[in-house]
N, C-alpha and C positions, 0 to 999 in steps of 0.2 A: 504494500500500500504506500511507503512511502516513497517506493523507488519512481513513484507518477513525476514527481517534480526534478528528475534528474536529467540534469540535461543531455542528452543524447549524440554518440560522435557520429557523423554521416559517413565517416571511411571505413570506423567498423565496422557499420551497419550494413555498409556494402560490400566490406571483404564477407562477412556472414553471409550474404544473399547469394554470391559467388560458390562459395563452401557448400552451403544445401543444395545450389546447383548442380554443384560437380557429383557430390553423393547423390543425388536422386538420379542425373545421366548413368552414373555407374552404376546403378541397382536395376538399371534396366538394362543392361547392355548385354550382349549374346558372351557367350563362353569364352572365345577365343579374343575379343576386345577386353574383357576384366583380366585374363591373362596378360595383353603387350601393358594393360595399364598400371598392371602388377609388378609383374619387371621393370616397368620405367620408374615406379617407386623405389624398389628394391636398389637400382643402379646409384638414384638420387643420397639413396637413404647412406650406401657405401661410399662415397665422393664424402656424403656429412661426415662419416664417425673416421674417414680417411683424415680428415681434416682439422677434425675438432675432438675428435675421441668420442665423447658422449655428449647426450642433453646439457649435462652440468659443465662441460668444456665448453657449450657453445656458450649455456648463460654466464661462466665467467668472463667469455673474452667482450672486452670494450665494446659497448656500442655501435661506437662509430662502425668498428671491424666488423658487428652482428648486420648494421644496415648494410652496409657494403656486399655480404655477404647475401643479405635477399635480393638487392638492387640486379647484383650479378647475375642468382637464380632465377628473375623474373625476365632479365633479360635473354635470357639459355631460351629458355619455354617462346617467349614471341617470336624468334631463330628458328628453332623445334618445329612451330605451328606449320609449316610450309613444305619439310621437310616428311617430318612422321607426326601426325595429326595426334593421333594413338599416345604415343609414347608424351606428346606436349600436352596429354592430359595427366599422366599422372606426376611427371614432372610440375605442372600448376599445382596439383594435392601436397607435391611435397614443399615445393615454398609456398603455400598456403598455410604448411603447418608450422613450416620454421617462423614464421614472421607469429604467429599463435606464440613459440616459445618462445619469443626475441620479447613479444609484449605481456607474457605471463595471462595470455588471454586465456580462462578457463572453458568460456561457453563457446569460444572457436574451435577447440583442439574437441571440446565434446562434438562437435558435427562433424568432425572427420575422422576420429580413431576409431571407432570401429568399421567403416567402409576400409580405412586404408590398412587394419590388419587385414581385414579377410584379404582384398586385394592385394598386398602384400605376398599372403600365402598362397593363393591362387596364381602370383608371379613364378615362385619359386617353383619352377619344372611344371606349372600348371595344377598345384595343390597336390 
């Protein structure tokens, strides 16, 4: 009840709107598209902990380096779009989630971890 009078950020509101996008595209997609979209997380996910080790490596490193770091990945994915459609979806899932940990965003990272394990797991040799 109280949360009526809080004012509201429009970027989050639209990376959110983006986020239930993507899981609801994915939830309906044929077998073999939740697969490429699986591995292309899985690839994403390997580059991250290549990089930073864990969740808690990414949230220690600076700022500055965490935006850099989605700027990068958001930049990979618009490349991606043209190339392998597929794959520049769940590369979006995956800097959609990092930017969730960069902002300690709860209710973001809740609209995509569950699509993005199963998808995840469904990448890995096709579940």
């Amino acid at each position: 009840m109280f949360n009526l009078f809080k004012k509201k950020n429009p970027d989050r509101e639209a990376i959110h709107h983006v986020a239930r996008n993507l899981v609801a595209s994915a939830n309906q997609a044929d077998k073999m598209t939740r697969i490429a979209v699986g591995h292309a997380i899985n690839m994403a996910n390997s580059m991250f902990i290549k990089k930073f080790g864990s969740v808690e490596g990414f949230q220690a490193t600076p700022k500055p380096e965490q935006i850099a770091y989605i700027k990068a990945s958001t930049e990979f994915v618009e490349k991606l779009i043209n190339q392998d459609p597929v794959a520049a979806v769940g590369a979006r899932f995956f800097s959609i989630w990092v930017t969730g940990i960069s902002a300690n965003d709860q209710p973001l990272l809740s609209i995509l971890e569950d699509t993005m394990s199963s998808l995840s797991i469904e990448g890995n040799l096709g579940g």
